[in-house]
N, C-alpha and C positions, 0 to 999 in steps of 0.2 A: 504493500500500500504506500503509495505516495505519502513523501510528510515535508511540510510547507513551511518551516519553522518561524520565517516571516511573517506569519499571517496572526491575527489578534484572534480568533475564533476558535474553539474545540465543540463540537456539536454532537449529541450521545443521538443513539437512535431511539429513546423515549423524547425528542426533541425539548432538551437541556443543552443551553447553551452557555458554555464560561468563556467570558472575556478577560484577556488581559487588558487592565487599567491602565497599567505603563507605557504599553503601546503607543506606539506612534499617531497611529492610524483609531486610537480608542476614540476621542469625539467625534468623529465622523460616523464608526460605527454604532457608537450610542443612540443616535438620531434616528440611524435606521432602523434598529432593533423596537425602537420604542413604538414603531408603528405598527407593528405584527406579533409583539410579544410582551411578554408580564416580567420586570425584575422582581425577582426570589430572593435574593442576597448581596448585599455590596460592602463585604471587607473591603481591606485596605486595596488589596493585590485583583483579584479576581474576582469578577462580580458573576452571577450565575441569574440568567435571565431565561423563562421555559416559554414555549410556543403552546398554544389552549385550541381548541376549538372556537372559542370564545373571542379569543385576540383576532384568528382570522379572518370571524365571520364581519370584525368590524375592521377589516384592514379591507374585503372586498364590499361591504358597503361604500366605502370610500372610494370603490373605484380602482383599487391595486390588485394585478394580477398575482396567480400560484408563482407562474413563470418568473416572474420576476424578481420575488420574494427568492427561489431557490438558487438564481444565477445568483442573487446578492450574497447569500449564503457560501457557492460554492466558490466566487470568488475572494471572500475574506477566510476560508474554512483550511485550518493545519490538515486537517484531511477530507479525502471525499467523503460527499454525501453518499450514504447509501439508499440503494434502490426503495427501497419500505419506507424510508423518512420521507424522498421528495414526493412519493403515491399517496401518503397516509396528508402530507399538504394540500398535495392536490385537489384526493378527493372533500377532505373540511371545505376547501374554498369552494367548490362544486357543489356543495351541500346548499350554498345560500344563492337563494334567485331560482332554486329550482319547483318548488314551494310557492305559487303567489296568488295572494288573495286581490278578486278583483270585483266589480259591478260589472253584470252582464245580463242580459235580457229581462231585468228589473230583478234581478238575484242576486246575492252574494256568493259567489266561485272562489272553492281552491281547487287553480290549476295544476297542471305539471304535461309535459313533452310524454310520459311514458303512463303508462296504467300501474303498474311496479310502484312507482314514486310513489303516486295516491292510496296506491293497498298498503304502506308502508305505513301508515297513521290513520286512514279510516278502520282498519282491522281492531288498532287498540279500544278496547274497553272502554277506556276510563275518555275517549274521544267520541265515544257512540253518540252521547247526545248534543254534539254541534253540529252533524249532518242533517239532513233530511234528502232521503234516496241512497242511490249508489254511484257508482262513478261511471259515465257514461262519454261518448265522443261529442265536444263540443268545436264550435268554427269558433274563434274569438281572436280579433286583431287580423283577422285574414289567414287567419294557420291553423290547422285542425291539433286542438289539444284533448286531452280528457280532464273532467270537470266534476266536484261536486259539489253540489248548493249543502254552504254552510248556514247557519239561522246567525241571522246581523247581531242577537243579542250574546253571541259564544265568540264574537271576532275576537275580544284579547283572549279568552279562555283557550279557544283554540291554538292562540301565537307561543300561549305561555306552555300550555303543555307539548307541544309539536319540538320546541325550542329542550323541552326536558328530554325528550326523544331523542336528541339527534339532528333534528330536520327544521331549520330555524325557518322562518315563511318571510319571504317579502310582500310586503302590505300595500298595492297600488288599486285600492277599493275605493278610496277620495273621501270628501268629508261634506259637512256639511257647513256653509260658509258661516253661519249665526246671523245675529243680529246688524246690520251696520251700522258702521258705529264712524262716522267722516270725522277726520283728522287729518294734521301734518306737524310736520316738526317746522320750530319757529329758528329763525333766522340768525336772533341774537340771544342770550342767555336776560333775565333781571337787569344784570350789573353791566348791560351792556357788550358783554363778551360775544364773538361772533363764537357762533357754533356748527358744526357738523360732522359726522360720521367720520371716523379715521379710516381707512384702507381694509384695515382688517375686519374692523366690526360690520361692513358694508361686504366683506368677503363671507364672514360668519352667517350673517341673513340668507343673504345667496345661496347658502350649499344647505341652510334648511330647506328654505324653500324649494331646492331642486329645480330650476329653470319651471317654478309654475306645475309642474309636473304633477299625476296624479300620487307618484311616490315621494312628491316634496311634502312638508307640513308634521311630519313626526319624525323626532329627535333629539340628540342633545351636542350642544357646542360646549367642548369644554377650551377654557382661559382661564389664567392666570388672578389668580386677585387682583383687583388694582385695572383689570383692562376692562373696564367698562364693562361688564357683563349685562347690571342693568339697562344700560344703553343699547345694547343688544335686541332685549329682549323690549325694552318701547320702539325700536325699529321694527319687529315683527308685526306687534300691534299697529303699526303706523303703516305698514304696509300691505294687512289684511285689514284696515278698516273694519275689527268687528268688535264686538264685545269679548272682552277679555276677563279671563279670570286666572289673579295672578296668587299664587303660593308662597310662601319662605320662612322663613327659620323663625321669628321672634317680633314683637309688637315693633320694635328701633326699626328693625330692616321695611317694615312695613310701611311705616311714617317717610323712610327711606322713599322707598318706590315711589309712593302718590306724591312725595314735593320734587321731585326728578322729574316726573311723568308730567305735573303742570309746568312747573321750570321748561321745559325743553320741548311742548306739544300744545298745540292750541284745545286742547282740550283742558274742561272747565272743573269748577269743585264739584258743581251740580251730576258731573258726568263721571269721575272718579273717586270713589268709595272708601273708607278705612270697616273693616270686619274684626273689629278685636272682641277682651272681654271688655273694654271699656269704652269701646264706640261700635256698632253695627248698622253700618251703611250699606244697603244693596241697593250698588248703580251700575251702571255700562260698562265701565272697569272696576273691576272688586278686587281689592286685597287684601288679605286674610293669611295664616296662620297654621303648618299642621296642627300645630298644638291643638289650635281652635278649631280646628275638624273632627279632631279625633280624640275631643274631649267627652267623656259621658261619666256621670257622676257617681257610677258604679258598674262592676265589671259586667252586671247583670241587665245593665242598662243599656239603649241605643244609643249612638253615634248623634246627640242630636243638634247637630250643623254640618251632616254630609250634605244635606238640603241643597246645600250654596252650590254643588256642581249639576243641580239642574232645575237652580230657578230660576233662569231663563236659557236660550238658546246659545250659550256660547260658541262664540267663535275658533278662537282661541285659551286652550290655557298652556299656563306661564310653570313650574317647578323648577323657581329658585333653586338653590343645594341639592337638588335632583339626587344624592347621594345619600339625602338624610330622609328617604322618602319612607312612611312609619306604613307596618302593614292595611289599613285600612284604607287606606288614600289609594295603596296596587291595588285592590279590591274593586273600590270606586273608579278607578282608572280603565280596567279590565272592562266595565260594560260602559266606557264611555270612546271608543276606539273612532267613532265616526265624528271627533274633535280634534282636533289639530292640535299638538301637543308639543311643548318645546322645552327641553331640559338643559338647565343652565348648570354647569358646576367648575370647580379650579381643578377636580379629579375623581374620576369616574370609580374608586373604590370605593367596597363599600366594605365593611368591617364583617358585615353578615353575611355576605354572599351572594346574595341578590342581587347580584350584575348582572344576570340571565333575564331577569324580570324588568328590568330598567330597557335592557335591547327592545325584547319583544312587547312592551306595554307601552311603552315613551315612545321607542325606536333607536336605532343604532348609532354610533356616534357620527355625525355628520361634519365637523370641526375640530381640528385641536392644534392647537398653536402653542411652540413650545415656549417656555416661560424664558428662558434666556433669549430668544427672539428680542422678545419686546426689552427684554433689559437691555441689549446691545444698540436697539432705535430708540430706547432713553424713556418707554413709554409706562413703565415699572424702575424702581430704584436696582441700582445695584446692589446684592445682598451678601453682607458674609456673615456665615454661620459658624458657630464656635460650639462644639460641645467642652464642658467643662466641668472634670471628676473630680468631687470632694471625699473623703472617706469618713468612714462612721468612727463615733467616740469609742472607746475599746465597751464599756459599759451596755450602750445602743448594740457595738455588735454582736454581744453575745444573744441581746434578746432577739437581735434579728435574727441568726441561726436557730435559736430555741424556739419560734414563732409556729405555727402553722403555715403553710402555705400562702393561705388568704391572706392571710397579715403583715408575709415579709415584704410587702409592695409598697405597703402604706408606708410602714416605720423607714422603708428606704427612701422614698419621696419626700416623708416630712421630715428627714434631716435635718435639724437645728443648724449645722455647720454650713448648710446652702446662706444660712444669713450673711454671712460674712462677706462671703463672695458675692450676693445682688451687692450690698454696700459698695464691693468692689467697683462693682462694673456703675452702679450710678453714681461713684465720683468720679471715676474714666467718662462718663458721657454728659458730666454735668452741666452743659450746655443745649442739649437734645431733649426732646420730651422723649418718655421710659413708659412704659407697657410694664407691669408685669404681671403674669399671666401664670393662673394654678389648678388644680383639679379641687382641691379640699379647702373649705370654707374656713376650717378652723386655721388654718396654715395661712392663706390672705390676711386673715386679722390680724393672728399677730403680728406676719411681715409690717401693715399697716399702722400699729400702732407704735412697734420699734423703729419704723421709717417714717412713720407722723404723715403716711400716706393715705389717700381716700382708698375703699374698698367698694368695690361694683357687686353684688352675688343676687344669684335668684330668688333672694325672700326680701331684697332690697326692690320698693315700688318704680314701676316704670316711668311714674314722674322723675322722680329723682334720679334713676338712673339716666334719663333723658338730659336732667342739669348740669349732672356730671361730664357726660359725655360733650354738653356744650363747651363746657368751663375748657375742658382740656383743648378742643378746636380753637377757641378762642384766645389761647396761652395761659391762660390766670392756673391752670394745674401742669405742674411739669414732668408730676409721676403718680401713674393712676394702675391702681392696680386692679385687676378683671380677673371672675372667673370663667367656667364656659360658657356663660352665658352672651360673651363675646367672642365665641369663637368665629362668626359667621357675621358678614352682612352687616358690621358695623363701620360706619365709615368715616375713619380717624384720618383724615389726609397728613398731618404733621408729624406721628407715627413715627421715630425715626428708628428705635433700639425698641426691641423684644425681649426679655429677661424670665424666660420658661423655667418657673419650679417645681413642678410638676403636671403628669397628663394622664388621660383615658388608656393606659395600660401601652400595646403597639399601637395603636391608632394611626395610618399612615395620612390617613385623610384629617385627622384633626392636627400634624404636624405640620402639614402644609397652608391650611388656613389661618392656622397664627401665625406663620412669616406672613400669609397675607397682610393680618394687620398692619405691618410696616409698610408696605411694597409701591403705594399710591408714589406718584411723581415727586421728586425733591426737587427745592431750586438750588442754583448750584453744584455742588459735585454729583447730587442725586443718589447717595447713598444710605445703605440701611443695616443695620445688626442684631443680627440674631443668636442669643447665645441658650443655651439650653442647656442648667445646671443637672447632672447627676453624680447618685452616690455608687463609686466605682466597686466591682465585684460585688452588685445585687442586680435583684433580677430588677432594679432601675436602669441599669447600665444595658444589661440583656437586650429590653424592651426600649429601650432609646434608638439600638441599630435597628428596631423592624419599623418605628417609629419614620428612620428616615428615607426609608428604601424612594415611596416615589420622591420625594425631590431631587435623591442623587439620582434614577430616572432622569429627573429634566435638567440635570447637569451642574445640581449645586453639590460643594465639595466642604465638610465640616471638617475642621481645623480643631485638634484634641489639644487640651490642656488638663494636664493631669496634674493638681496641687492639692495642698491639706489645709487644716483652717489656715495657721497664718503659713503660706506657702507663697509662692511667686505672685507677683502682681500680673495681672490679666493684659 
């Protein structure tokens, strides 16, 4: 067998691929990995990235051939591809478009080219009852396929299970337009500022919408914090002219939306809604809250504000965090598939696994711009990230070996000896406004109170934390400390330093929405830092590298610093 020893790639035949980092040629090939595959691991040396079904099936929604994907392979690969690896690619990407749901002769059809394909999913069980008939020879688009009428009310039921199968379905069945709703985007900003679309966010619209197409209108664009997403997503609305109903994380992100959406569209108060617990506006734009959907006042009890996805005809809806999507909302989502749906996130992870459900219920990713892109056109700050290892008191560390399992996380994260070092880094940055940002309530306070700092937390009222959040925009706070309840959708533009002491376990998605925090445009150098304290040899430390798998994905590089309470300066 050939062996290429110049080459950055080793590829296993369960397609497992390790990169060498050192590599010459490793950013180049990082870029292209990221389009077709999932990072698994990224020590120092060799990062180990695996190919899914999943990754391919959204690499050929995109548009990217088998072919293509495998010359890229065999050309960076220390050795040949074997025969099984590049068949077992092929047929994955073969698998998607072959499946598709369409409108024909006033019915809903899943097609396919062969009768095999259709027995392949109408046979299963647990699929019986989204048919009605069998599969029969249909003429459709001018070509003789075989077809079976599926019932309009199983369209996601059917995506979602067919996608568990094996057999993912492409959806060009169309929608229904909603209510119109005429608008445009205004010219100049309040303060005067001229405004419009950057390149990309006008590129992101476009590859939802699919040239208009009956397969444009379901999906998700994933960007970057800081790049406009919302912007984004009032270009949708501004370009289907319909009634919209928009999703996201938390009441702030909500208040967010609707003074964005009047700021920047000639649409009115009368015509854009807030849906919380403390205001419920149903108007032509609605925005609202999972929380606030999927709230009911016992577990025994109904949902009662799913109401809002069909009181009236929407047009469009909008899911914000698309990543933080809570089971009941896929439910509701599932019988609402004849709406035009648009998933906004900075990364399509999802901690539980239901990325499957996001493809076939949302739709597949139709955008993704990589985060250093935008850093390099200056349109995100530039970021450096620091991890930085404290060690436990001798005391602490015995209880932490002695602990249970459950408990060694906590006492590893609420490290006392992390005080030292935030102090550190906020008199290094004592010119910047500081973030600092934890998973446990009790651990913010005291930071807070030993750094005579304000605390943000969830049983803190959304007035006030609305105050807070002004004061700090406004300079009058220059270190404000948040829980997760900012991890999303809040928008700090002065943001410049991060200071992470603790988080939701690996979380890869919630590691990358708190660099978001910083990331909005600087003036000046346009830089940003992020430093994320852990206590080294626990499973803080463990969970810090799964932590940061997707950003080293999109090609940020953490710089270790390894000291003790009073150890080296930062």
């Amino acid at each position: 067998m050939n062996y290429l020893a110049d080459r950055p790639l080793v590829i296993q035949p369960d397609r497992t691929i390790y990169v060498e980092v050192n590599h010459p040629q490793f950013e180049e090939v990082r870029q292209k990995l990221h389009l077709f595959s999932e990072l698994i691991k990224s020590p120092d040396y060799i990062h180990t990235y695996r190919i899914t079904s999943l990754s391919l099936w959204h690499a050929a929604a995109q548009g990217q051939r088998a072919e293509a994907i495998i010359a890229f392979l065999q050309d960076y690969a220390k050795f040949p591809l074997t025969t099984d690896l590049k068949q077992s690619i092929r047929e994955d990407m073969a698998k998607y478009g072959r499946l598709i749901l369409v409108s024909h002769a006033g019915h809903l059809y899943l097609m396919a080219d062969k009768v095999e394909e259709l027995l392949a999913v109408v046979d299963y069980p647990s699929l019986s009852s989204c048919f009605l008939g069998e599969p029969r020879p249909v003429v459709w688009s001018n070509e003789r396929k075989w077809g079976v009428v599926a019932r309009p009310d199983k369209r996601g039921e059917l995506k979602q299970q067919c996608i568990r199968l094996g057999h993912p379905v492409k959806d060009e069945a169309g929608y229904d337009d909603g209510e119109p709703l005429p608008c445009s985007f205004v010219s100049c900003l309040p303060d005067g500022t001229p405004f419009r679309l950057r390149d990309y966010q006008r590129e992101a619209v476009n590859a939802f919408f699919g040239a208009d197409s009956a397969y444009g209108g379901q999906g998700v664009l994933v960007l970057p914090c800081g790049a406009g997403k919302t912007v984004i997503g009032i270009a949708a609305l501004v370009r289907q002219q319909c009634a919209t109903l928009i999703m996201t994380n938390n009441a702030t992100s909500v208040r967010q939306w609707k003074r964005e959406i009047l700021e920047k569209t000639t649409l009115t108060e009368n015509e854009v809604g807030e849906y919380t617990s403390q205001v419920k506006e149903l108007k032509p734009v609605t925005v609202t809250t999972y929380h606030m959907l999927t709230y009911r006042p016992a577990q025994t009890e109904s949902f009662g504000h799913l109401h809002l996805f069909r009181y009236r005809r929407w047009g469009l809806i909008i899911y914000d965090e698309v990543h933080l999507l809570p089971a009941p909302v896929f439910r509701v989502t599932a019988e609402l598939q004849s709406t035009r749906r648009l998933g906004l996130t900075a990364t399509l992870v999802r901690e539980d696994g239901r990325e499957e459900d996001v493809f076939s219920l949302i739709g597949p990713k139709r955008y993704d711009l990589p985060w250093k892109y935008l850093e390099q056109e200056g349109h995100i700050a530039q970021a450096t990230c620091t991890e930085i290892r404290v060690g436990l008191d001798p005391f602490l560390k015995e209880a932490y070996h002695l602990a249970p399992e459950r408990h060694k996380m906590r006492i590893a994260q609420e490290n006392p000896n992390k005080v030292a070092v935030v102090q550190e880094v906020l008199d290094k940055h004592r010119d910047d406004q500081v973030l600092i940002i934890g998973q446990y309530v009790r651990q913010l306070e005291e930071l807070g109170t030993l750094l005579n700092v304000p605390v943000i937390t969830g049983k803190m009222k959304q007035e006030e934390r609305d105050r807070l959040y002004e004061r700090f925009r406004q300079g009058e706070i220059r270190v404000l400390a948040v829980s997760k309840v900012a991890n999303f959708a809040i928008d700090l533009p002065d943001a410049t330093v991060a200071i992470q002491v603790s988080g939701t376990y690996g979380s890869r998605q919630e590691e990358a929405q708190r660099l978001g925090r910083i990331l909005r445009p600087k003036p000046g150098e346009n830089k940003a830092y992020f430093y994320h304290i852990v206590t080294k040899d626990t499973k803080d430390q463990d969970y810090a590298l799964k932590r940061q798998l997707f950003l080293v994905e999109q090609g940020y590089h953490y710089e270790v610093v390894d000291c003790e309470r009073k150890g080296v300066r930062i």
